[in-house]
C-alpha positions as CSV (number, residue, x, y, z in Angstrom):
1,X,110.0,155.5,48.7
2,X,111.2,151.8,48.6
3,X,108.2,149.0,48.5
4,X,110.4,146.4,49.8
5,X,112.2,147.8,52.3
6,X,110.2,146.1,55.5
7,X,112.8,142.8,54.7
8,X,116.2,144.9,54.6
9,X,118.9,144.9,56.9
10,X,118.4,148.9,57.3
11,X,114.6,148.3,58.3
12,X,115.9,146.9,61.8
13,X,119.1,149.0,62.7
14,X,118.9,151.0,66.1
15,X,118.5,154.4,64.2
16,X,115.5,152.7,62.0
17,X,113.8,151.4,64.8
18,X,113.9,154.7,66.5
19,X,112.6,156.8,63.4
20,X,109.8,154.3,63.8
21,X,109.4,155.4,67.2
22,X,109.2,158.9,67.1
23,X,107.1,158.4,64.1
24,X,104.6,156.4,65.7
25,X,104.8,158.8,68.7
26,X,103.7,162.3,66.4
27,X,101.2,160.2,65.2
28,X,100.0,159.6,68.8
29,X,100.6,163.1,70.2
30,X,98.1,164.6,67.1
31,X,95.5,162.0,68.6
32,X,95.8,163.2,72.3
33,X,95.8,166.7,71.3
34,X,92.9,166.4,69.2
35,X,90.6,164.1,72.0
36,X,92.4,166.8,74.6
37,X,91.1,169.9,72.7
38,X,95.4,170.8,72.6
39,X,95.1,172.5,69.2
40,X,98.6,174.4,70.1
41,X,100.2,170.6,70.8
42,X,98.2,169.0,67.0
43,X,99.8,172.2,65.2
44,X,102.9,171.4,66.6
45,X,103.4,168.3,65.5
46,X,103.4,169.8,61.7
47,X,106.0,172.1,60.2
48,X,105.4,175.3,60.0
49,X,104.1,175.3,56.8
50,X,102.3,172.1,57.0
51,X,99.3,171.0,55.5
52,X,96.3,169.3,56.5
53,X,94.3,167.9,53.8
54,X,90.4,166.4,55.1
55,X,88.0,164.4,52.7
56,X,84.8,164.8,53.8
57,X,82.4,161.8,54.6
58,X,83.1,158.6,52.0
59,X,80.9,159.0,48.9
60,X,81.1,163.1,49.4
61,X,81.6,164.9,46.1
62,X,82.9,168.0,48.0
63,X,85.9,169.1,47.5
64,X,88.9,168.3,50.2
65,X,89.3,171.2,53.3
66,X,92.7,172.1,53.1
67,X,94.3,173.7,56.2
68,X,98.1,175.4,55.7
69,X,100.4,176.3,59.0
70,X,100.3,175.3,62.4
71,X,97.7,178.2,62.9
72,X,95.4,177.3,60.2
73,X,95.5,173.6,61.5
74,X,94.7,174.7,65.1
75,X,91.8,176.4,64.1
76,X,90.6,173.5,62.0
77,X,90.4,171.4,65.4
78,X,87.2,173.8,66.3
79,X,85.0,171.4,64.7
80,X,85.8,169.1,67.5
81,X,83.9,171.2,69.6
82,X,80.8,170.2,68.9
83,X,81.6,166.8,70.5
84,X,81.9,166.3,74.5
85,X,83.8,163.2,73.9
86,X,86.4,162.1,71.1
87,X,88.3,159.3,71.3
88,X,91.4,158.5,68.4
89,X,92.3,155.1,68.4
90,X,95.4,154.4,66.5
91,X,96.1,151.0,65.4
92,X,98.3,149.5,61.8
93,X,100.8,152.0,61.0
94,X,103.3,151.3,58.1
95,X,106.2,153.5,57.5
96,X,108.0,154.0,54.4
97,X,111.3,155.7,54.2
98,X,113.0,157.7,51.6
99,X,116.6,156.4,50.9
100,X,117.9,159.9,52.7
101,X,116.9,158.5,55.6
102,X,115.1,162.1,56.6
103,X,111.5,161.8,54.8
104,X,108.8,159.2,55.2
105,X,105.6,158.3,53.8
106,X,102.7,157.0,56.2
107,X,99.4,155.3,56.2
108,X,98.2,155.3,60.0
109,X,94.9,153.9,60.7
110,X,92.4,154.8,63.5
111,X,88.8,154.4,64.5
112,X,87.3,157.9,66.3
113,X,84.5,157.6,68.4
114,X,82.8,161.1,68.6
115,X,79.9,161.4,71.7
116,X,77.1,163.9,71.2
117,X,73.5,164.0,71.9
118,X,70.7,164.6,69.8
119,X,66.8,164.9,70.8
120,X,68.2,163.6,74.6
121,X,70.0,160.2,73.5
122,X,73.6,160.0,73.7
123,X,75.2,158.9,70.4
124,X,78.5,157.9,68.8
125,X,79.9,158.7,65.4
126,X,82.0,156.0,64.7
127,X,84.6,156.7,61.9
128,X,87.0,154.5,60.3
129,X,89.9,156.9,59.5
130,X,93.0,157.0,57.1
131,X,96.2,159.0,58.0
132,X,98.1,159.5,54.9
133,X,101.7,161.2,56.0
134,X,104.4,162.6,54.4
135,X,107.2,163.1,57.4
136,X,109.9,165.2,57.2
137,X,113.2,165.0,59.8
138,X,113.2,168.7,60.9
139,X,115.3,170.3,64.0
140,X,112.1,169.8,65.9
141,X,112.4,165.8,65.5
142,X,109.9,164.3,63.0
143,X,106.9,166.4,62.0
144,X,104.6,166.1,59.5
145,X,104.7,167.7,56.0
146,X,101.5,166.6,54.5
147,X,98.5,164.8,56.3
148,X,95.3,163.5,54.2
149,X,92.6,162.1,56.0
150,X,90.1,159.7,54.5
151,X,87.1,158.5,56.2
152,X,86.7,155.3,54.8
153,X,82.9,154.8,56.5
154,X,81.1,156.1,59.0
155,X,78.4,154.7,62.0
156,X,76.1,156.6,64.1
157,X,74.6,154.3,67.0
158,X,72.9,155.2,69.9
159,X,74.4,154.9,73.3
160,X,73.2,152.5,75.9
161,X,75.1,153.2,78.7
């Protein structure tokens, strides 16, 4: 992928800006299915044989879980269960495309608030997340190829309200 293409002419043509889009749009659909519990509508947002890559907790020496297919990576969004409430926020997203026009690299980021309660207090765990995306322009519309989540650090506060 091309470092300097942001300052391009091609970075602001109609179809560019629309890519972006779309992009930004799978990237927003996998967060409302996963605070939704839409494991069908996440998987879907991968191609068939995508791949899910998640680090655990920053500092973990565990290896990565590694989910492959859209049924692997609906199953993976079980261990949302154990929380009532999740909330995805998205926020900088920059976009990288090949010169082909039809594959992108991504780096979304997003803070997840995750409600539980333990020993009868509400809490949140707080994580600062990474999205690292390799997109792919299928017959579908953009999916994603490859995701990698990092967890860059975690918070686990009590509730007051």
């Amino acid at each position: 992928m091309h470092d300097d293409e942001a300052d391009s002419p091609a970075a602001h043509t109609p179809s560019r800006l629309r890519d972006r889009s779309e992009l930004r749009d799978v990237v927003q659909t996998y967060a409302h299915g996963a605070d939704r519990r839409k494991p069908d509508l996440v998987a879907s947002m991968f191609t068939p044989e995508g791949r899910l890559v998640i680090h655990r907790d920053p500092g973990s020496t565990e290896p990565p879980a590694v989910r492959a297919g859209r049924a692997e990576i609906a199953r993976a969004l079980e261990s949302l269960d154990r929380y009532p409430v999740t909330t995805h926020l998205i926020a900088n997203q920059l976009i990288t495309f090949a010169p082909d026009g039809d594959r992108a690299d991504g780096e979304t980021y997003c803070t997840a608030h995750h409600i539980y309660e333990s020993q009868g207090v509400r809490r949140d765990r707080v994580m600062s997340i990474r999205y690292l995306d390799t997109f792919v322009r299928t017959d579908e519309g953009w999916r994603i190829e490859t995701r990698t989540l990092h967890c860059d650090w975690v918070e686990d506060r009590p509730l007051t309200a």
